[in-house]
C-alpha positions in Angstrom: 0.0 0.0 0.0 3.2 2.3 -0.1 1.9 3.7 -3.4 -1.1 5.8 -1.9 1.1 8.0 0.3 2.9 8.8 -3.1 0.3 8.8 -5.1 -0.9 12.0 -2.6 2.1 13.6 -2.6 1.9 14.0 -5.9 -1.3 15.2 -6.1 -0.4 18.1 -3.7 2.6 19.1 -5.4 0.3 19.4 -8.7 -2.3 21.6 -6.6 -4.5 19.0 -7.2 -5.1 17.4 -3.2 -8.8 17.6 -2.1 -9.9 17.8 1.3 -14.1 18.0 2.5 -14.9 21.2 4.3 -16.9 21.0 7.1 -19.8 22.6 7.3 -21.2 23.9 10.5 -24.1 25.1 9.9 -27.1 24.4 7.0 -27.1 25.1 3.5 -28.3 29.1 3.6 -27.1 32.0 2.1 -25.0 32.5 6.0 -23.9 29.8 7.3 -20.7 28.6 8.9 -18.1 26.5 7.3 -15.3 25.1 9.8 -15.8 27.5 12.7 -15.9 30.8 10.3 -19.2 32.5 9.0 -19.7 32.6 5.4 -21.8 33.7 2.6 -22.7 30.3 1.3 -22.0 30.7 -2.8 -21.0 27.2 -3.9 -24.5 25.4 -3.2 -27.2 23.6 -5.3 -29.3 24.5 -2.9 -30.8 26.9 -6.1 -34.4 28.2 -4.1 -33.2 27.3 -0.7 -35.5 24.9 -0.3 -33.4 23.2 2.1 -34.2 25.7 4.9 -37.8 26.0 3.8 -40.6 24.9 7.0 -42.9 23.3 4.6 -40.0 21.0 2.9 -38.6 20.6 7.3 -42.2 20.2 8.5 -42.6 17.3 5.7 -39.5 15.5 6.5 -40.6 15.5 10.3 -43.8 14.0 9.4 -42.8 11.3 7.5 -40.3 10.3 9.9 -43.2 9.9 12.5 -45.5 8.0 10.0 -43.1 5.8 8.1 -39.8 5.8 10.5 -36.1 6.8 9.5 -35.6 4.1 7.0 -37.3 2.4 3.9 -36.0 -1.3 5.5 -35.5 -2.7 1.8 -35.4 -2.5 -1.7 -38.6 -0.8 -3.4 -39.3 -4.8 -5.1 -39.1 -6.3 -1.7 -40.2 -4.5 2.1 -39.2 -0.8 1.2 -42.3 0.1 -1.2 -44.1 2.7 0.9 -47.6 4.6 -0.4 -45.5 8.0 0.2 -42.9 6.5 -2.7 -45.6 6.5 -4.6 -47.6 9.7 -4.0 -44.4 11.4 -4.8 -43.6 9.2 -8.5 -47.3 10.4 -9.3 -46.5 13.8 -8.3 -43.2 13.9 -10.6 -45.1 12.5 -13.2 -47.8 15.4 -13.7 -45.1 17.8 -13.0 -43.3 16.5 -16.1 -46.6 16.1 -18.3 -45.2 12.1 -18.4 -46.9 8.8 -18.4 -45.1 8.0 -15.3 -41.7 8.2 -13.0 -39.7 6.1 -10.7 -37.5 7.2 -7.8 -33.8 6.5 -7.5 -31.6 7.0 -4.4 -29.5 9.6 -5.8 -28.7 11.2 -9.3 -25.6 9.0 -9.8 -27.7 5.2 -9.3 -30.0 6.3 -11.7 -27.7 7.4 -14.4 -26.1 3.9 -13.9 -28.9 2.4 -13.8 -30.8 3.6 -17.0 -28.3 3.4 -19.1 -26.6 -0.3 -18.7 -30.9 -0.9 -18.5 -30.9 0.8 -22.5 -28.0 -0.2 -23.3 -25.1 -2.8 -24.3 -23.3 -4.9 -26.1 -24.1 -4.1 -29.8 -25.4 -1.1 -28.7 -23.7 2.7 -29.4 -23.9 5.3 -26.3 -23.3 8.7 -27.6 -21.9 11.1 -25.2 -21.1 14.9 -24.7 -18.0 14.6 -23.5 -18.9 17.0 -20.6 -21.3 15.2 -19.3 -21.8 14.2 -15.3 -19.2 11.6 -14.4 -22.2 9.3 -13.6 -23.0 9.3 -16.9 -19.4 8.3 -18.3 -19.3 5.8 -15.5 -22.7 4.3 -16.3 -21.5 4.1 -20.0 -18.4 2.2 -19.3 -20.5 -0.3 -17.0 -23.0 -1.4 -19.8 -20.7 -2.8 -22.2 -22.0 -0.8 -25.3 -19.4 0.9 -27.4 -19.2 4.4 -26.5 -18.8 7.4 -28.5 -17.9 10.7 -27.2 -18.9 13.9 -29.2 -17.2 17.4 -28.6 -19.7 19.4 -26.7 -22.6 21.2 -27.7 -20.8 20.0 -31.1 -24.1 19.0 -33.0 -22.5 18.3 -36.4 -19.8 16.0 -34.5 -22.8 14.4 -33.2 -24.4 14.0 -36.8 -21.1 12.0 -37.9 -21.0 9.8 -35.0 -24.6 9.0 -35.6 -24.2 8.6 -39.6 -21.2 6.2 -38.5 -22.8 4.1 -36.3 -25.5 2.9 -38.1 -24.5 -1.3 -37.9 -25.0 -0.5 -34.5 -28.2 -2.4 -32.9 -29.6 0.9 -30.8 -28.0 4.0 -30.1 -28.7 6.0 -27.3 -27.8 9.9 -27.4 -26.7 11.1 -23.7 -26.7 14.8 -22.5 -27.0 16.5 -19.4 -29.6 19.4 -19.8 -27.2 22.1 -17.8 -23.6 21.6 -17.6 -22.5 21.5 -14.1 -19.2 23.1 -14.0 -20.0 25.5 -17.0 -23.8 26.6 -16.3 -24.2 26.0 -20.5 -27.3 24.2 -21.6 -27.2 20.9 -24.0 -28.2 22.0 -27.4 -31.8 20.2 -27.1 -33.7 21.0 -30.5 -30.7 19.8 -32.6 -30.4 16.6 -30.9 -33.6 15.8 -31.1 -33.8 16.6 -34.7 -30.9 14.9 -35.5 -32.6 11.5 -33.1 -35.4 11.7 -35.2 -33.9 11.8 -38.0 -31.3 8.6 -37.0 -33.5 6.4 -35.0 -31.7 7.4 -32.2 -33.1 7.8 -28.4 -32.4 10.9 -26.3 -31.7 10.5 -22.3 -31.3 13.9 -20.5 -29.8 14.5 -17.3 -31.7 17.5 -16.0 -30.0 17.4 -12.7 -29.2 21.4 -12.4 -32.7 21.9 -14.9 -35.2 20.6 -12.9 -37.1 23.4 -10.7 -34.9 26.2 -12.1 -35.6 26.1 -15.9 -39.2 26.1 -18.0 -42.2 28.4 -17.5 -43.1 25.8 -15.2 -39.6 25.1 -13.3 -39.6 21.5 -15.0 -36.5 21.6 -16.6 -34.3 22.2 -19.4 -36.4 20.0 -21.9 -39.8 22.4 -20.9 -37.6 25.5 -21.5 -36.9 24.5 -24.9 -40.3 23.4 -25.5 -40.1 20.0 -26.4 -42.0 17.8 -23.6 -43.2 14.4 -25.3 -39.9 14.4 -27.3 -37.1 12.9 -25.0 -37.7 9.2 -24.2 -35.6 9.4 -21.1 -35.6 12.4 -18.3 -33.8 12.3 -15.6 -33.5 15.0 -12.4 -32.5 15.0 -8.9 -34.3 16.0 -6.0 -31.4 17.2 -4.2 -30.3 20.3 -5.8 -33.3 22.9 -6.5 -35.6 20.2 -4.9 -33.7 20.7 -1.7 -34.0 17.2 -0.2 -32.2 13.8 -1.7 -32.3 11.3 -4.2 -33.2 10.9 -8.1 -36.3 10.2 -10.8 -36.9 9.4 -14.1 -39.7 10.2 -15.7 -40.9 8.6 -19.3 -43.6 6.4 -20.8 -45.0 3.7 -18.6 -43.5 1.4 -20.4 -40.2 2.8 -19.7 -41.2 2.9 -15.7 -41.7 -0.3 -15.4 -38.8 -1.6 -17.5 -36.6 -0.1 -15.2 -37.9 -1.7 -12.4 -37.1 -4.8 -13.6 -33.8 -3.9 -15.0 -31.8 -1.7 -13.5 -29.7 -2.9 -11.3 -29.5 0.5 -9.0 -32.5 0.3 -8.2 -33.2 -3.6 -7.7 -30.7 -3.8 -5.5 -30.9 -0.6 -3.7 -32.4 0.2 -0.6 -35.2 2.5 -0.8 -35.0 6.6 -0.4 -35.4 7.0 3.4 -39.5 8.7 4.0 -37.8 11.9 5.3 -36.1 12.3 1.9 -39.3 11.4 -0.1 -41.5 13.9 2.1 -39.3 16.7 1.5 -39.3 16.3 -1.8 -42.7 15.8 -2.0 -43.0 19.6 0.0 -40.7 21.0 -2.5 -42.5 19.8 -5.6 -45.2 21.4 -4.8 -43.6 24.5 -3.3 -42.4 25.0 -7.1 -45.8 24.4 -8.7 -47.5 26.8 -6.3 -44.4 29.5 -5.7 -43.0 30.8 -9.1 -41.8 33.8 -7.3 -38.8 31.6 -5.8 -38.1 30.6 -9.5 -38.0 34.6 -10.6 -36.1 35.8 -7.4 -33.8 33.2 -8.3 -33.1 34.3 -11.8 -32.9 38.2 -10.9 -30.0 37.3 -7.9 -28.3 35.5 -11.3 -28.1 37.6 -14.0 -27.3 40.6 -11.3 -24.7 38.3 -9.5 -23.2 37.6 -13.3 -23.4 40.8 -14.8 -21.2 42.1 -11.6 -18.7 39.8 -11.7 -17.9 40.2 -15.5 -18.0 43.9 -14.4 -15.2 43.7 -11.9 -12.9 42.2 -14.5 -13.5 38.2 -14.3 -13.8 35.6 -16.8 -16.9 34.5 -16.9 -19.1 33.3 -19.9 -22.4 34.9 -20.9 -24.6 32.0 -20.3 -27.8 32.2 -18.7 -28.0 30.1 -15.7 -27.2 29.7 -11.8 -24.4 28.4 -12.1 -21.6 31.0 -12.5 -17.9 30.0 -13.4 -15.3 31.9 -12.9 -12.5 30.9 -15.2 -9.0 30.9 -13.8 -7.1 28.4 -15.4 -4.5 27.2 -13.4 -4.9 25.0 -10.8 -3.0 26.5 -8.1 -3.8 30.2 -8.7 -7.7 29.1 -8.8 -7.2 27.4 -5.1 -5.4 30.8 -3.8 -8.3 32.8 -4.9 -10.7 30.4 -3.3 -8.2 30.3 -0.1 -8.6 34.6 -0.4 -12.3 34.6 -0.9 -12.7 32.1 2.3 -10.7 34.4 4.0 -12.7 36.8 3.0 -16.0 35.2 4.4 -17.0 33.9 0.8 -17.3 30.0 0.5 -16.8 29.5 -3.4 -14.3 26.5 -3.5 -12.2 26.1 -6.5 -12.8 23.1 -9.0 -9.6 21.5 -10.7 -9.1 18.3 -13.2 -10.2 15.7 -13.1 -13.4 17.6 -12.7 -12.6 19.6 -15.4 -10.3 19.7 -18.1 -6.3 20.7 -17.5 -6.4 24.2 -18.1 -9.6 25.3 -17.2 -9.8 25.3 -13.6 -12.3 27.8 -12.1 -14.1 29.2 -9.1 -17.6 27.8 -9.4 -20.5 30.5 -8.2 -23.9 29.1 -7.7 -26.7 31.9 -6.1 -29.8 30.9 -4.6 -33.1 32.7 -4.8 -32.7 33.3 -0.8 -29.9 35.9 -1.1 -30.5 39.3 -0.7 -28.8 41.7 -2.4 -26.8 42.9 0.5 -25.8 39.6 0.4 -24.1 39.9 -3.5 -23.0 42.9 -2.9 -20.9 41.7 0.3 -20.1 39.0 -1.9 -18.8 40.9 -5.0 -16.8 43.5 -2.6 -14.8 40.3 -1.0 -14.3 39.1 -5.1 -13.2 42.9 -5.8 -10.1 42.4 -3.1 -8.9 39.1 -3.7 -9.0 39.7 -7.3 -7.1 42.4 -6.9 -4.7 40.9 -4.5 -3.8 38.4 -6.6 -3.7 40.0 -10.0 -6.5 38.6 -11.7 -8.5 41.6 -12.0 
């Protein structure tokens, strides 16, 4: 086992050593990380739902109906009615025929696609998708194909090249983590159409923040009824934990009988479900959240660029701050902490070599005294360093 203590010495000496911070307090706008009060800017937490007393009151609830725990897989003891009030209430939400629950984001990217896919098969990736989606490719045995992203005429060839294959499922994630881009959705599902192809969308940072309705990325672009496969988690915007996909019945119940995630998984605890539930709701009943969320964003943006920073014009919550190296992006992290701004920095393998960046999320509860504390910390260490 001698090689791990290299293995970590050499990750520190390429800035590239990760340690968790402890958080002290919850996931709001203030909260304290390691002893030290910060302005919370790093969370999915997107309409601080987390902190909401209708998503807490829920959780409380079903802990004193249903317990702490689901005892068991959903196929054997751990199928409760509240698992089920909540797939119905995902399913109307996304205008689908029905939805199943997964225990996080990452099982159910697994597990739909070594369900959809494999050996003969093509898988057709953006190659910035999540790593649970490059993970789950590599698991089902079906040749994988990696197109540059938002490269839609890359995509075209890979699709016009892999016509022997038996099925050929197209993979995106609906918003970009790291880069706060959206997957170009109307081209890919022309180009499906036009190739026999299926579409699977990870709407992890869509779902609750994007759409007229807050139902995600494929709503936004108008196209419900046109992706076979949507995926979204219910613990970023949602504010509680776990992972559905919604689709045709059909779909539904093929998953239940073959993916292995969620076969052989224990089901989402009834405190997890019933916050979600809470949440759901709070988004079909509360699009004021949605639009305070959206102002904080472009004004939190627009500022940033303003002061002198990298960062693209996308539209979204998710706000990177491009750096490049590795190193200089953790000293400006280290400056903003020091600051009282939690915004960590994010280095390969998370992204590519070259691009590291400070990664700015806003949530709809900051105030704008809150940014503008924010943006005067950013201001110093920018300048400190040289960046700005």
């Amino acid at each position: 086992m001698d090689f791990l203590a290299n293995e970590l010495k050499e990750l520190e000496h390429k800035g590239l050593y990760r340690q968790a911070r402890r958080l002290d307090g919850p996931q709001s706008p203030r909260t304290v990380i390691e002893g030290k009060e910060c302005l919370l800017l790093s969370s999915n937490n997107y309409l601080g739902l987390t902190e909401h007393p209708d998503v807490k009151k829920a959780a409380k609830e079903a802990i004193e109906r249903w317990g702490a725990g689901a005892g068991g897989s959903r196929l054997t003891t751990g199928n409760y009615a509240l698992h089920e009030e909540l797939e119905q209430e995902i399913a109307s939400f996304k205008k689908s025929a029905g939805a199943v629950l997964f225990g996080t984001g990452y099982m159910a990217n697994l597990g739909v696609i070594q369900a959809l896919a494999g050996r003969g098969d093509a898988i057709i990736s953006d190659e910035l998708n999540h790593a649970s989606i490059i993970d789950g490719a590599r698991l089902s045995r079906a040749e994988v194909k990696v197109y540059r992203h938002r490269d839609t005429g890359h995509l075209e060839e890979i699709l016009a090249e892999s016509r022997d294959n038996r099925r050929r499922l197209i993979v995106t994630d609906g918003v970009f983590s790291m880069d706060g881009d959206l997957a170009l959705l109307p081209d890919i599902v022309v180009l499906a159409e036009r190739y026999s192809a299926m579409v699977m969308v990870d709407d992890a940072h869509g779902t609750g923040v994007f759409g007229r309705r807050g139902t995600g990325s494929v709503e936004h672009f108008g196209l419900e009824g046109k992706i076979q496969v949507q995926i979204g988690t219910l613990s970023k915007a949602l504010g509680s934990a776990g992972a559905y996909v919604a689709g045709t019945r059909e779909l539904v119940d093929y998953l239940k009988n073959k993916a292995r995630s969620f076969i052989f998984s224990t089901a989402p605890p009834p405190a997890a479900v019933g916050a979600a539930l809470a949440a759901m709701r709070i988004v079909q009943r509360q699009p004021d959240i949605r639009q305070q969320l959206w102002r904080n964003a472009r004004y939190l943006r627009g500022e940033l660029k303003g002061l002198g920073y990298n960062v693209p014009a996308y539209e979204s919550p998710i706000i990177p701050i491009f750096i490049g190296d590795a190193a200089e992006t953790m000293r400006l992290a280290r400056e903003l902490h020091d600051g009282g701004v939690f915004a960590p920095g994010i280095r390969p393998p998370t992204v590519p070599q070259g691009t590291s960046r400070i990664r700015v999320t806003v949530m709809a509860a900051h105030t704008l005294e809150d940014l503008d504390r924010a943006l005067l910390v950013f201001d110093r260490a920018g300048r400190r360093l040289g960046i700005i």
